[in-house]
C-alpha positions as CSV (number, residue, x, y, z in Angstrom):
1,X,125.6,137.7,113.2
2,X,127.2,138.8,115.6
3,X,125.9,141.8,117.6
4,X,122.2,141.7,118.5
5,X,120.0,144.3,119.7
6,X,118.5,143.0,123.2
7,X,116.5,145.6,124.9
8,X,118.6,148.2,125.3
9,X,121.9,146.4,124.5
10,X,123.7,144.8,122.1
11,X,125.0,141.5,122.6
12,X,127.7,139.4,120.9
13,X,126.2,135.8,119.4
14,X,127.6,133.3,118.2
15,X,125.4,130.1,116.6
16,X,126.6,126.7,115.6
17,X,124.4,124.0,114.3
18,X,121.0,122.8,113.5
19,X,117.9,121.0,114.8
20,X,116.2,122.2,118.6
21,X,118.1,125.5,120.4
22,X,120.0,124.9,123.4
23,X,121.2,128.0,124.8
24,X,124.2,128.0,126.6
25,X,124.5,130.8,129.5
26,X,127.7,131.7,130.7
27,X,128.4,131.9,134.1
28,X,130.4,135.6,136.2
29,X,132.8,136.1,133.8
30,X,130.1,136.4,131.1
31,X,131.9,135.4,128.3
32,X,130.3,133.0,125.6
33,X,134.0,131.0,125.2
34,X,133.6,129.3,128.1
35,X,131.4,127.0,126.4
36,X,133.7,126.5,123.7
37,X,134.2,122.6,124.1
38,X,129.9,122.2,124.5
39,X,129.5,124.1,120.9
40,X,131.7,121.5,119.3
41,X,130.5,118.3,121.0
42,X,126.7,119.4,121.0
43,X,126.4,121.3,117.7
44,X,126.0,117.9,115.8
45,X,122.4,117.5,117.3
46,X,121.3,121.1,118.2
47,X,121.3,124.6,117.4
48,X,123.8,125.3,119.6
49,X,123.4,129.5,120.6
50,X,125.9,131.2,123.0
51,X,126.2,134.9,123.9
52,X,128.7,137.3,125.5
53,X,126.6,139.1,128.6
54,X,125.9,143.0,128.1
55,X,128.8,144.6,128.5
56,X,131.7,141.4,128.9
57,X,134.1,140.1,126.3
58,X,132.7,141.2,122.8
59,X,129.9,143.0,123.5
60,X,129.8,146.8,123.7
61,X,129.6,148.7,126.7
62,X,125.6,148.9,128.3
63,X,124.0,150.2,130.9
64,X,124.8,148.0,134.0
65,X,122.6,145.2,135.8
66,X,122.2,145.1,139.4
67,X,120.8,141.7,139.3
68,X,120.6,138.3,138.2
69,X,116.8,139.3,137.0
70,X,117.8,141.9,134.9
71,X,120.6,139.2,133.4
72,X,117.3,136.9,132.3
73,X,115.6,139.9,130.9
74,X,118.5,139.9,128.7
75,X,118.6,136.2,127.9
76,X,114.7,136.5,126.8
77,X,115.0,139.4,124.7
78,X,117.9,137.7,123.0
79,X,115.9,134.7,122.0
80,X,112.9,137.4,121.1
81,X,115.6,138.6,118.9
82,X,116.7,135.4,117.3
83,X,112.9,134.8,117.1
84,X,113.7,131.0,119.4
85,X,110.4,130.1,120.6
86,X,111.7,128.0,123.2
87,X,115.3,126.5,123.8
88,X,117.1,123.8,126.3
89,X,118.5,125.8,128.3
90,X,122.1,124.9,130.3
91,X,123.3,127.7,132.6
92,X,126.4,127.3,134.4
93,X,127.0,129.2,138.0
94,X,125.6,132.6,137.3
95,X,123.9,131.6,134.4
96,X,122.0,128.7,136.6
97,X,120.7,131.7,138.8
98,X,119.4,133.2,135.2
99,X,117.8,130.1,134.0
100,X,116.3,129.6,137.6
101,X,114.6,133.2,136.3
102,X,114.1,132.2,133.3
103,X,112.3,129.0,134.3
104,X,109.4,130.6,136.7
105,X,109.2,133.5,134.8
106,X,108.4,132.4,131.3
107,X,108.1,128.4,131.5
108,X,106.8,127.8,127.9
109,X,109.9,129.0,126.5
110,X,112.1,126.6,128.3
111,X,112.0,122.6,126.7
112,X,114.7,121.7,129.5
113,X,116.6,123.3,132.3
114,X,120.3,122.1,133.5
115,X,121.9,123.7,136.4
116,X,125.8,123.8,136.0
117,X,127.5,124.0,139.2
118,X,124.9,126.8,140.3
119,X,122.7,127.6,143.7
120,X,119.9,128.2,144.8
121,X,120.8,131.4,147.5
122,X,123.4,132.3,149.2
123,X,125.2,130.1,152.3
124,X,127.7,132.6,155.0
125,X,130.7,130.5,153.1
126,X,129.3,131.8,149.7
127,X,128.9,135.3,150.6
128,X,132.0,135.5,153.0
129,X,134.3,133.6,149.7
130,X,132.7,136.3,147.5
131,X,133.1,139.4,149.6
132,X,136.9,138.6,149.9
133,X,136.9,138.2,146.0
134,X,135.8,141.8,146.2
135,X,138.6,142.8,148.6
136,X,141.1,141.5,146.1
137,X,139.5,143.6,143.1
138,X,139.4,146.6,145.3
139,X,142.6,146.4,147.5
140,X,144.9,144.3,144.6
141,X,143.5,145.0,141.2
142,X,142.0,142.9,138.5
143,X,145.1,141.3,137.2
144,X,145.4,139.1,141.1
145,X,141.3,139.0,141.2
146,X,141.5,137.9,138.1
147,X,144.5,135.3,138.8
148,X,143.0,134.3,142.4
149,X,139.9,133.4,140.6
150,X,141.4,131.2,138.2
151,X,142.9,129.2,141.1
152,X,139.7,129.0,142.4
153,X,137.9,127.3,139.9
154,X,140.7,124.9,138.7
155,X,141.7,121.7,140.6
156,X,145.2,121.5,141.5
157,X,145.7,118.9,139.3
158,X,144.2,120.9,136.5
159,X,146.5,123.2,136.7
160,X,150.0,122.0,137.4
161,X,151.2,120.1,134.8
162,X,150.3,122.7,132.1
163,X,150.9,125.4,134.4
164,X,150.9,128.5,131.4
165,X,152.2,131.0,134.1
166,X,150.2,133.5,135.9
167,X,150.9,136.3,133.2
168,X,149.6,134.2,130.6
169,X,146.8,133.5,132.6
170,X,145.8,137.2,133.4
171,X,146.8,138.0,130.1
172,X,143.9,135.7,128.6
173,X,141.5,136.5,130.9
174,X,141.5,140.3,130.8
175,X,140.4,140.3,127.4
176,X,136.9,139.4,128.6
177,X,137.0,141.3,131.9
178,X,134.5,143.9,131.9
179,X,136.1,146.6,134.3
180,X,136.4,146.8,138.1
181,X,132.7,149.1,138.0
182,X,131.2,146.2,136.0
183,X,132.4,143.2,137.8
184,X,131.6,145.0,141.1
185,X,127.8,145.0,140.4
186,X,128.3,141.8,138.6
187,X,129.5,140.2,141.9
188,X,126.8,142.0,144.0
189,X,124.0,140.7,141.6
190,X,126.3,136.8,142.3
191,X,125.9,137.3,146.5
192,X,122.0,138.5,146.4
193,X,121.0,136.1,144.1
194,X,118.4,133.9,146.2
195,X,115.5,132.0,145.1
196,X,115.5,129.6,147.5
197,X,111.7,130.1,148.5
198,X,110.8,130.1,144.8
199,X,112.4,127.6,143.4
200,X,110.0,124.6,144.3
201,X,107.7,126.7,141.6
202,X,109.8,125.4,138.7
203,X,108.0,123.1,136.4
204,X,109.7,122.4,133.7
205,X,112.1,119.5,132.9
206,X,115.2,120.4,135.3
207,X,118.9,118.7,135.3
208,X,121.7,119.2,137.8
209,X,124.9,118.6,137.2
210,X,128.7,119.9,139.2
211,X,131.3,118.5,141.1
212,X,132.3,117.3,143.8
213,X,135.4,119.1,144.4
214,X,133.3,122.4,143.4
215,X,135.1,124.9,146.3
216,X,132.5,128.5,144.3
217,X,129.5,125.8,144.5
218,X,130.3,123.2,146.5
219,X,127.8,119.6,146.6
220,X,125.0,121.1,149.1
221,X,124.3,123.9,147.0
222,X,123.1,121.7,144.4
223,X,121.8,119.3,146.8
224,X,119.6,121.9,147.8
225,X,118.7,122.6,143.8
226,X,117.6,118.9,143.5
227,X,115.8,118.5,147.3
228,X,113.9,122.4,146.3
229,X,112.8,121.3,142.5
230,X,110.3,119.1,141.9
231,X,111.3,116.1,139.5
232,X,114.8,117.3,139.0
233,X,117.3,115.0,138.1
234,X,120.9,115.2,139.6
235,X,124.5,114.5,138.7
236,X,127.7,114.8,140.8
237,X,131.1,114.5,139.2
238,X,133.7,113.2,141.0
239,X,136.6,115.5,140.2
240,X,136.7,118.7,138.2
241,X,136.2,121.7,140.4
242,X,133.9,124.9,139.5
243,X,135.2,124.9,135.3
244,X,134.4,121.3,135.1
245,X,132.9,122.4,131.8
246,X,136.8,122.5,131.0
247,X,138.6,120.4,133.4
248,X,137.0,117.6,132.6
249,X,135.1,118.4,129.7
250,X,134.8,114.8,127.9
251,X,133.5,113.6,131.3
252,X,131.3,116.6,131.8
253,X,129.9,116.5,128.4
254,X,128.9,112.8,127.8
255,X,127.2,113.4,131.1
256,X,125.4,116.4,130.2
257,X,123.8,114.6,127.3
258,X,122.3,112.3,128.9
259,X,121.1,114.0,131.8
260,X,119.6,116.3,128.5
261,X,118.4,113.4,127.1
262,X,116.5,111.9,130.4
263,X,114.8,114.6,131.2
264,X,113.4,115.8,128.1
265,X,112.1,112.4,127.2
């Protein structure tokens, strides 16, 4: 492919697969790779589609978004462009908040929703954990936001007996890191993000799924997902923190298929 023309950006795709779409949406740091261990366990069964957002990781510098909405415009016109009529669509933090859009804004294009370790609006702890994210950008530089944030999203026993190092760590994830401009209005678009009062519009099939050592998301957040969605099914890991998509990713996956499963039959 892999550069597609989306509106008025191009964005890096990557496909894997045959048989029905299910579009994986990456979550703040954008970058299609975090799904890497979903493409190879679901790409037996689907068309498995994942993207880089405008402007992160391989795609070319955009104009900037100031919100999650804009995000979803993106995610539509990318499956105009790949002419998908309608996909399963797993978004994971961020990109829960842009399948939340996607959902109520154009329902016949979405077989299935799952909400990764996402939210519905913001809680003070959310928006107090993510203004001090900010701080660090600001007043330390990306290389300890960057570093902070991995610690963040990794379990303690994730991390520490494969500890790479914290200059491996920042060296691995700078080469998706969109710039201090870009992140900043990436994590303004994170703390305004609130469809709390819309939410209970969602119709289509909808699937929950984080964990419950989540400290980004942590269990009422998707509580309030399930208790705010009609019909939506939930699942609550027992271990894995906010990258359970990677911590735990065997766990994480077998569950995601059947929650997939269940609610699309």
């Amino acid at each position: 492919m892999p550069l597609i023309s989306a509106g008025d950006a191009e964005l890096y795709v990557e496909e894997r697969g045959e048989g029905e779409v299910l579009l994986l949406v990456p979550g703040l740091g954008g970058s299609g790779t975090f799904w890497r261990n979903q493409v190879e366990y679901f790409s037996s069964r689907y068309r498995v589609v994942t993207y880089d957002h405008r402007g992160v990781g391989r795609s070319p510098e955009a104009p900037l978004h100031g919100s999650v909405g804009e995000m979803a415009d993106d995610a539509l016109a990318l499956m105009d462009a790949l002419e998908i009529e309608s996909a399963h669509v797993v978004g994971h933090s961020t990109g829960g908040a842009i399948g939340q859009h996607l959902a109520l804004r154009a329902p016949d294009r979405i077989r299935s929703l799952v909400l990764s370790s996402s939210w519905a609006g913001p809680t003070p702890l959310f928006v107090e954990l993510f203004q001090l994210r900010r701080k660090i950008l600001l007043d330390a530089g990306a290389e300890s936001y960057l570093f902070s944030g991995t610690l963040l999203v990794t379990p303690a026993w994730a991390i520490e007996d494969s500890y790479p190092g914290r200059d491996r760590i920042v060296a691995e994830r700078l080469k998706v890191f969109p710039g201090v401009e870009t992140e900043l209005g990436r994590l303004n678009a994170v703390m305004t993000h609130d469809l709390r009062g819309k939410v209970h519009g969602i119709r289509v099939p909808t699937g929950i799924i984080s964990a419950k050592d989540d400290v980004l998301t942590p269990p009422g957040m998707a509580r309030e997902l399930a208790e705010r969605i009609p019909g939506a099914r939930r699942v609550m890991l027992p271990e894995g923190g906010h990258f359970c998509t990677v911590t735990v990713a065997d766990r994480y996956n077998d569950e995601l298929s059947r929650l997939l499963r269940d609610i699309s039959s």
